[in-house]
ZAMAR-817201 format. One line per 2 residues: number of its first residue (from 1); their letters; for each residue x, y, z of N, C-alpha, C. Coordinates in Angstrom, 3 decimals. Example, Ala and Ser with C-alpha at 12.3 -4.5 7.8 and 13.67 -1.06 7.14 Angstrom:
% ZAMAR-817201
1> AS> 13.190 -5.690 7.800 12.300 -4.500 7.800 13.200 -3.300 7.800  12.850 -2.250 7.080 13.670 -1.060 7.140 12.900 0.030 7.870
This chain:
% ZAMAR-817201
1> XX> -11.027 17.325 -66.196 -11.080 17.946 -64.899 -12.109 17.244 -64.014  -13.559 17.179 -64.622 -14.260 16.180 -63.907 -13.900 14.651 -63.216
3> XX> -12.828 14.036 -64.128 -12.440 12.742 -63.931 -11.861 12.925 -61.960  -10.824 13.764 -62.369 -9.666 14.441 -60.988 -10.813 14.782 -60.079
5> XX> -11.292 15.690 -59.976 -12.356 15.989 -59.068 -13.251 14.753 -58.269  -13.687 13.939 -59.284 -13.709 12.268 -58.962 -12.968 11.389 -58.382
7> XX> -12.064 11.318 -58.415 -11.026 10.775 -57.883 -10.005 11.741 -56.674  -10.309 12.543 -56.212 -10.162 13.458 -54.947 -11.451 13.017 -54.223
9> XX> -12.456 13.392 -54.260 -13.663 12.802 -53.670 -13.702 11.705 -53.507  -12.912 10.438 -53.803 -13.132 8.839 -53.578 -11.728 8.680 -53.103
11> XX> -10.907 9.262 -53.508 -9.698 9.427 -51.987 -10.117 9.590 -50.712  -10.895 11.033 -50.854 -11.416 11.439 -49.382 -12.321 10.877 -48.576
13> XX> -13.180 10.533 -49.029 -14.557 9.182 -48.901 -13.324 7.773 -48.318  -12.749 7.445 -48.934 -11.683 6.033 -48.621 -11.038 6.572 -47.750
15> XX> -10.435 7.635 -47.402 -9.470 8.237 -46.536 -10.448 8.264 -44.966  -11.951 8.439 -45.266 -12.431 8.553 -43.898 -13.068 7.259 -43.596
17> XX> -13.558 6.972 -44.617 -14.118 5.525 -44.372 -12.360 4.458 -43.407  -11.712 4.392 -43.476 -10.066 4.251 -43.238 -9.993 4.090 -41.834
19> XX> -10.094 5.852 -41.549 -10.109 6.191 -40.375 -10.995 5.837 -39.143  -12.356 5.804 -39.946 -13.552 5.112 -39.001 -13.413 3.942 -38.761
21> XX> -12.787 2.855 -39.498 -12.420 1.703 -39.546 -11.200 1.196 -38.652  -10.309 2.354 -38.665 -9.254 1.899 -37.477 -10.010 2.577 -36.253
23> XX> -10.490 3.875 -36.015 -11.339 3.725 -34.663 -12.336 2.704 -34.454  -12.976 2.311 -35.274 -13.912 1.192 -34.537 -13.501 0.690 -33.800
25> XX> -12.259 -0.203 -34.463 -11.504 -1.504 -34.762 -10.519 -1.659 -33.570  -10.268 -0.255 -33.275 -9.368 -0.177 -32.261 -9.701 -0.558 -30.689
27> XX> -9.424 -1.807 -29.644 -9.497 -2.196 -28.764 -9.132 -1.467 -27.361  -9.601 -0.936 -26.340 -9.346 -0.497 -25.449 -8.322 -1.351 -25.085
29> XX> -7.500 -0.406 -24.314 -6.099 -0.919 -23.907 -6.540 -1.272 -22.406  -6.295 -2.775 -22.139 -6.983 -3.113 -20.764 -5.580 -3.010 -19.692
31> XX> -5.613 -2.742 -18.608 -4.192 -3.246 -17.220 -4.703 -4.320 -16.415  -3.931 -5.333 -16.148 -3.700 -6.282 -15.231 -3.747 -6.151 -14.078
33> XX> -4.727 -6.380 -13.018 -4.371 -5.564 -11.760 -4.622 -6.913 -11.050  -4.167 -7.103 -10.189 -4.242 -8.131 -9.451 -5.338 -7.534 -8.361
35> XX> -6.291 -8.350 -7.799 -7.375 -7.934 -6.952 -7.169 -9.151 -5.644  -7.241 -7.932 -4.816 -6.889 -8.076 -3.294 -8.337 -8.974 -2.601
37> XX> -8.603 -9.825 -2.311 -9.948 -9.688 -1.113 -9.542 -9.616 0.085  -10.711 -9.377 0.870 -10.249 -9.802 2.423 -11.019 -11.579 2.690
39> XX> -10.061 -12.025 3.485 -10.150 -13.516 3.631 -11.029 -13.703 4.638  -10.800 -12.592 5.314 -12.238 -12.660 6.738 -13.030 -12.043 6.839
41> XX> -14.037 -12.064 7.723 -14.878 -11.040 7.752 -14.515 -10.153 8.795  -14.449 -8.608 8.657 -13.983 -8.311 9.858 -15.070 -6.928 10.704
43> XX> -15.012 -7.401 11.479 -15.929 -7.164 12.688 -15.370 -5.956 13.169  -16.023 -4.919 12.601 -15.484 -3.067 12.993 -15.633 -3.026 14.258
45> XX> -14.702 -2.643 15.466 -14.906 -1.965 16.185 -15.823 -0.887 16.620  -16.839 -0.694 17.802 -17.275 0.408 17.915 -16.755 1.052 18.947
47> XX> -16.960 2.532 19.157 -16.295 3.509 19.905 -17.552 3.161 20.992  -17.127 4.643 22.402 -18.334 4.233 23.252 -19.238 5.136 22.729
49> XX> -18.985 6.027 21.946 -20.100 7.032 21.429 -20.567 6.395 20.368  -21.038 4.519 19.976 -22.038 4.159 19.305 -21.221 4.179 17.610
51> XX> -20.228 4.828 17.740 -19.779 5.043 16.042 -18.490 3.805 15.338  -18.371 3.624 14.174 -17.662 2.454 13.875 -15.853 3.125 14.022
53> XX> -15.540 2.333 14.890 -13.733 3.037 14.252 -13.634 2.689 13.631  -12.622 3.488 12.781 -11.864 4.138 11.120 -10.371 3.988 11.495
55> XX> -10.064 3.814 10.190 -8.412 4.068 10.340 -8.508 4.884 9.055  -7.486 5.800 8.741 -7.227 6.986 8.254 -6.015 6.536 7.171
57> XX> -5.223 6.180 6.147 -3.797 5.813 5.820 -4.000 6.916 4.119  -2.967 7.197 3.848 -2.465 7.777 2.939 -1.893 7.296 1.948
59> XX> -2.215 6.459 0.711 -1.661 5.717 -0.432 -1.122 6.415 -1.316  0.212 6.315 -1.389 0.892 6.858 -2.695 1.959 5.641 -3.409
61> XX> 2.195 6.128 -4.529 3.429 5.593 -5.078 2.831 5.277 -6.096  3.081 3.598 -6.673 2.285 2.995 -8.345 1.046 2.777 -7.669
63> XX> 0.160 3.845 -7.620 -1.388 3.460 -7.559 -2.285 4.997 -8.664  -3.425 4.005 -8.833 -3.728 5.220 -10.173 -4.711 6.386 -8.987
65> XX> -5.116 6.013 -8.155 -5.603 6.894 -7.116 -4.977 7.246 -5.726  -3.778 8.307 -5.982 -2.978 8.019 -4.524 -3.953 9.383 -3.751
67> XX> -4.472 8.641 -2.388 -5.096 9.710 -2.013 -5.555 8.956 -0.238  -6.040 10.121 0.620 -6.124 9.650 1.964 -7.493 9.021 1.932
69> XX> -7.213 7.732 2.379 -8.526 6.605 2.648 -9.136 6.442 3.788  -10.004 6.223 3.845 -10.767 6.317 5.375 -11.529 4.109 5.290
71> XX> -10.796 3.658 6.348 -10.859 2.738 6.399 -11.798 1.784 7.438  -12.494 0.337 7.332 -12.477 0.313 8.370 -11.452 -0.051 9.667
73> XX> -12.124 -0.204 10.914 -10.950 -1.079 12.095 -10.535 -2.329 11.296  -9.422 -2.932 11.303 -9.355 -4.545 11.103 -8.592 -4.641 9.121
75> XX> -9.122 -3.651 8.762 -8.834 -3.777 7.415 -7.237 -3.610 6.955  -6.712 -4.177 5.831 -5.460 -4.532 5.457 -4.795 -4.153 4.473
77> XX> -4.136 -3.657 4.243 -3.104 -3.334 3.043 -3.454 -3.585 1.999  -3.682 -4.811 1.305 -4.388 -5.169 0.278 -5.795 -4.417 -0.058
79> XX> -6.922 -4.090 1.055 -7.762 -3.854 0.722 -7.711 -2.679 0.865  -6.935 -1.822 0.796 -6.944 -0.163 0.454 -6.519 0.124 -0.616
81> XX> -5.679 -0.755 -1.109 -4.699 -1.225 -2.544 -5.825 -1.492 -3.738  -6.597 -1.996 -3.362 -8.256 -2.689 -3.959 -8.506 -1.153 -4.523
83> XX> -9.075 -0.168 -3.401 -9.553 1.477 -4.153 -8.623 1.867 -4.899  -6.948 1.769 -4.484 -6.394 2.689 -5.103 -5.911 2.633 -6.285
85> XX> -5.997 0.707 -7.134 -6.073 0.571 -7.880 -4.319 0.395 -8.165  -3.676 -0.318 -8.808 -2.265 -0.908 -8.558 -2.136 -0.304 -10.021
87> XX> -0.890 0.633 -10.802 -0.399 1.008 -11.671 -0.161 -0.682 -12.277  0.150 -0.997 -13.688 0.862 -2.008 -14.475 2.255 -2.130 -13.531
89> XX> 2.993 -1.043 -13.316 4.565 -0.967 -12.977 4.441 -0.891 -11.537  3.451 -1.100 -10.714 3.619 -1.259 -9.314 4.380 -2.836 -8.768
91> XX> 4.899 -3.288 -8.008 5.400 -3.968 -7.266 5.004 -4.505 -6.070  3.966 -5.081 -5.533 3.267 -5.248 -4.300 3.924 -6.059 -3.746
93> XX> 4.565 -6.851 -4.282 5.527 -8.119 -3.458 6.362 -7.331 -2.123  6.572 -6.310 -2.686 7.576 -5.486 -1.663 6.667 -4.982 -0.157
95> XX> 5.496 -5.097 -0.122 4.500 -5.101 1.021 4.138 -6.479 1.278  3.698 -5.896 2.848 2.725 -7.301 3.547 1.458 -7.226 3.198
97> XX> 0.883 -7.574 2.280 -0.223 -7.023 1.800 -1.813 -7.659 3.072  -1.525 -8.383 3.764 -2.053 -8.563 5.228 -1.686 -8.433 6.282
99> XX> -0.976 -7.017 6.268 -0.659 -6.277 7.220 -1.783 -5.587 7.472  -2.485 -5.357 8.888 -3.237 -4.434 9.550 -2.940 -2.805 9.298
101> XX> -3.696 -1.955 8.642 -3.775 -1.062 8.525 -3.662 -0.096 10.056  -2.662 0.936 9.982 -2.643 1.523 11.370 -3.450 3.157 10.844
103> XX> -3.715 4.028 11.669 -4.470 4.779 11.654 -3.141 6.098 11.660  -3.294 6.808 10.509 -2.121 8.195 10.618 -1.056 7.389 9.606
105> XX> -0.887 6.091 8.861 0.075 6.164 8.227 -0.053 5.825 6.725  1.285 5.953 6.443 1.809 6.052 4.846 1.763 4.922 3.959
107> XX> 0.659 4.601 3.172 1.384 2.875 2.386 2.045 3.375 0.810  3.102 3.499 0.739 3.810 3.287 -0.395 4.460 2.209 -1.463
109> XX> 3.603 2.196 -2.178 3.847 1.207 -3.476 4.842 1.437 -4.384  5.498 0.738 -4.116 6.835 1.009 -4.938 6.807 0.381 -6.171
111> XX> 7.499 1.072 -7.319 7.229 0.414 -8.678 8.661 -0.445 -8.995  8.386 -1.522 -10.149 9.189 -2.467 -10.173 10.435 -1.756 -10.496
113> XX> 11.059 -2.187 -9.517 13.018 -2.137 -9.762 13.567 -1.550 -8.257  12.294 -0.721 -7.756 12.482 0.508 -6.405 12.674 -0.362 -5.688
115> XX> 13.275 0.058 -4.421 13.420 -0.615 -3.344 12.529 0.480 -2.038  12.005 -0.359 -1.195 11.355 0.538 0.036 12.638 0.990 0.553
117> XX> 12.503 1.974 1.662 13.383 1.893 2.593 12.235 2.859 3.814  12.934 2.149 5.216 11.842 3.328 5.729 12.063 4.833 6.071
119> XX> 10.844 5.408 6.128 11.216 7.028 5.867 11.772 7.498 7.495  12.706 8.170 7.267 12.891 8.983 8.592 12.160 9.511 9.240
121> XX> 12.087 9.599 10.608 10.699 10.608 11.336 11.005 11.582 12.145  10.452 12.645 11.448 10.459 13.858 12.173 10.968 14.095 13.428
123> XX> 9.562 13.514 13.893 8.990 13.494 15.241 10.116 13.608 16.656  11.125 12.311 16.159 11.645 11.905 17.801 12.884 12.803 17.071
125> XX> 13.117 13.868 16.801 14.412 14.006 16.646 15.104 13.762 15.907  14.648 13.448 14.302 15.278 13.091 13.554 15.980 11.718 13.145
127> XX> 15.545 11.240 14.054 15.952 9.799 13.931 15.492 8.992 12.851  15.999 7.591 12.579 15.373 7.087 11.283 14.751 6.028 12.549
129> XX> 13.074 6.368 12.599 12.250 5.160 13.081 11.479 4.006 12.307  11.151 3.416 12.590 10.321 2.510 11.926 9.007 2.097 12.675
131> XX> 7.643 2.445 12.207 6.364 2.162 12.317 6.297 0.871 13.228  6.505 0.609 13.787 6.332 -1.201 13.662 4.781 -1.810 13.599
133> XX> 4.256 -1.084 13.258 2.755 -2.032 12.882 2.795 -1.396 11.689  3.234 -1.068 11.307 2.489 -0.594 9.768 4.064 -1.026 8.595
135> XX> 5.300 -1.720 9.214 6.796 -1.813 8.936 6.774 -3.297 8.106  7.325 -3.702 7.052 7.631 -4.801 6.552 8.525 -5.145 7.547
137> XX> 8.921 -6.607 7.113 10.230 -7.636 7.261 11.672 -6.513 7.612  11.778 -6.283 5.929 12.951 -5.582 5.755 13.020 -4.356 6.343
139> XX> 12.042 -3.513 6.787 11.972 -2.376 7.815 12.559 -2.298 9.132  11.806 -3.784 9.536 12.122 -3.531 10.883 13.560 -4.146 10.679
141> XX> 14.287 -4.616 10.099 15.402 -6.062 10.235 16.506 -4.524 9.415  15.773 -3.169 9.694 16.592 -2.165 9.108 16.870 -1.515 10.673
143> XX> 16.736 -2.023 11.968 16.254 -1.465 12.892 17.570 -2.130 13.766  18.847 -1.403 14.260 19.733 -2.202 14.679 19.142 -3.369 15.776
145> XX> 19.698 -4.424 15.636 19.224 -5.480 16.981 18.587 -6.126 16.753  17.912 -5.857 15.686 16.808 -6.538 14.739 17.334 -7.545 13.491
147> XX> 17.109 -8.932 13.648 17.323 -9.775 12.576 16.161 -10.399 11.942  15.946 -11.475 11.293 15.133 -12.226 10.570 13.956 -12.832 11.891
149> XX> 14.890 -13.159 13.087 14.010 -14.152 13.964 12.905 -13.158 14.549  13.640 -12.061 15.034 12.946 -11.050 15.950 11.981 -10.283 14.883
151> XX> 12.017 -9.968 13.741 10.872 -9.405 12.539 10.119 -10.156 11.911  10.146 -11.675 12.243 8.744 -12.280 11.915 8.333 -12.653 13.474
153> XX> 9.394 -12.756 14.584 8.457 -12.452 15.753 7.461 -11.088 15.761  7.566 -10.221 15.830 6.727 -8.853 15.328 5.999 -8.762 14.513
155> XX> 5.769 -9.525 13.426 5.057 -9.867 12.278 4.026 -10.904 13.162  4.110 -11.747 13.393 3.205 -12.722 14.098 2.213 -12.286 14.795
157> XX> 3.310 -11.724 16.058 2.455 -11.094 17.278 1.228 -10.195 16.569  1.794 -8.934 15.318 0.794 -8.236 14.816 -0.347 -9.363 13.820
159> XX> 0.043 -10.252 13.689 -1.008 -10.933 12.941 -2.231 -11.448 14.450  -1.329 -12.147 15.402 -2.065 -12.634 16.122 -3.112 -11.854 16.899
161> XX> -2.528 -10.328 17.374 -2.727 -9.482 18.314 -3.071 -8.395 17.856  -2.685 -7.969 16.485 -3.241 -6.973 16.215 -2.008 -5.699 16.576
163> XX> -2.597 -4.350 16.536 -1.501 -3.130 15.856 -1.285 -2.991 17.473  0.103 -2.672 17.975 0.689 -2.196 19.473 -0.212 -1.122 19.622
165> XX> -0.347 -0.993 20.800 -0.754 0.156 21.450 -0.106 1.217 22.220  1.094 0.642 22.727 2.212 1.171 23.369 3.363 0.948 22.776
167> XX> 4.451 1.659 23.497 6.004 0.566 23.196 6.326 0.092 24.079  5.589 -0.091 25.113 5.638 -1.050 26.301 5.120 -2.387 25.933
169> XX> 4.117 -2.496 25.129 3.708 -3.502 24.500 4.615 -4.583 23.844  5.474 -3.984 22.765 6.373 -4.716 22.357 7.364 -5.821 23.471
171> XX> 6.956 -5.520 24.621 7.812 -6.532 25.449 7.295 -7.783 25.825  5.800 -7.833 25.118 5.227 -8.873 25.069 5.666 -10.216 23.901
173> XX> 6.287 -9.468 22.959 6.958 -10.410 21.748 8.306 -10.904 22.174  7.924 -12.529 21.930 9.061 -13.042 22.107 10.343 -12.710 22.072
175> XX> 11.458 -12.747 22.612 12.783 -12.063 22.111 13.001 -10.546 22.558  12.062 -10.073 23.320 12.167 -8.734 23.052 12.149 -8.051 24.687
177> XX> 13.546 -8.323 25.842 13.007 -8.344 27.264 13.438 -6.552 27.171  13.649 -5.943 28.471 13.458 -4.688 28.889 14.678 -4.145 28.371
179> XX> 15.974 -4.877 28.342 16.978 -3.842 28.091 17.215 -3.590 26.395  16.363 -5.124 26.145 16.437 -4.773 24.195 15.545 -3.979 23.705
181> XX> 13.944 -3.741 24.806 13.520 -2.078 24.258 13.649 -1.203 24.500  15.019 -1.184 25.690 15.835 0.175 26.282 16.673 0.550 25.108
183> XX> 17.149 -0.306 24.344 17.881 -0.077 23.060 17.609 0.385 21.716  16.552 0.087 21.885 15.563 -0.170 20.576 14.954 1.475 20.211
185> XX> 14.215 1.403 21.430 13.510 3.291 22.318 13.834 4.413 21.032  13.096 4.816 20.040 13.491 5.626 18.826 13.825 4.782 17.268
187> XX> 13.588 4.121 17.905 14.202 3.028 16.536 12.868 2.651 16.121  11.769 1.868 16.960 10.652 1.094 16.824 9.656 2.319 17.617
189> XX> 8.348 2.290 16.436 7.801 4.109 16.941 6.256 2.861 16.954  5.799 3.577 18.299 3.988 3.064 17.790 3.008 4.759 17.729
191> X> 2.538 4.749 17.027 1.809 5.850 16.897 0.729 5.716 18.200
């Protein structure tokens, strides 16, 4: 009986010694995240009341922190993507990831296989609009009248010029005279 009793006790002893040995042993499971910088330095805006403007955007989709960010002026897609931290199964290719951040909107990270599409808006009536400063390629080129030439014209202008201020504005981009934003009017939204 002593022998058995011995040999239960050096099972159990080996059985934990075992266990401690695969927790040691065991490696944190690391994720791949690709890290965003900003390429410039960017020079915040101040208000006239002395304070820095902010932009405000809302990150959801493959990010491990989807939550409302408070940004500065000037800052970009990528670098809100930076806090929110990119899931393994996120997809960023599907964004402009140096797109200018607009103030009041949505960046959704779509995970690999999804396709964007843009969201309908309330606002004008139900219509399906599109952001156009805050809109990919394929957003706006979702926008009747809109092809490849005229959505990296819009892409440019916002690189060069920065987020519209109006939709009167847009008649400043190439391609784009009075009766094509008489057409357009609900389609292309500036906040």
């Amino acid at each position: 009986m002593e022998k058995w009793k011995r040999y239960v006790v050096g099972l159990v002893v080996g059985l934990f010694i075992g266990v401690g040995y695969l927790f040691a042993s065991k490696q944190p499971e690391t994720t791949i995240v690709e890290e965003f910088t900003v390429t410039e330095e960017v020079e915040p805006n101040v208000s006239a009341e002395g304070g820095v403007s902010q932009v405000v955007v809302y990150v959801a989709g493959a990010v491990e922190t989807p939550d409302v960010y408070t940004m500065p002026q000037g800052a970009r897609v990528g670098d809100v993507l930076t806090l929110a931290v990119l899931t393994s199964d996120a997809d960023p290719q599907q964004l402009n990831l140096a797109q200018l951040l607009v103030d009041g909107t949505k960046v959704t990270v779509p995970r690999k296989g999804e396709v964007l599409v843009a969201a309908p808006d309330t606002t004008s009536g139900g219509t399906n609009g599109v952001h156009v400063n805050s809109a990919t390629k394929e957003e706006l080129m979702s926008v009747p009248g809109i092809g490849p030439a005229k959505a990296d014209a819009i892409l440019t202008y916002l690189q060069t010029h920065g987020p519209f201020k109006s939709y009167e504005e847009i008649g400043n981009v190439k391609g784009f005279g009075e009766k094509t934003l008489e057409s357009m009017e609900g389609y292309l939204l500036v906040p």
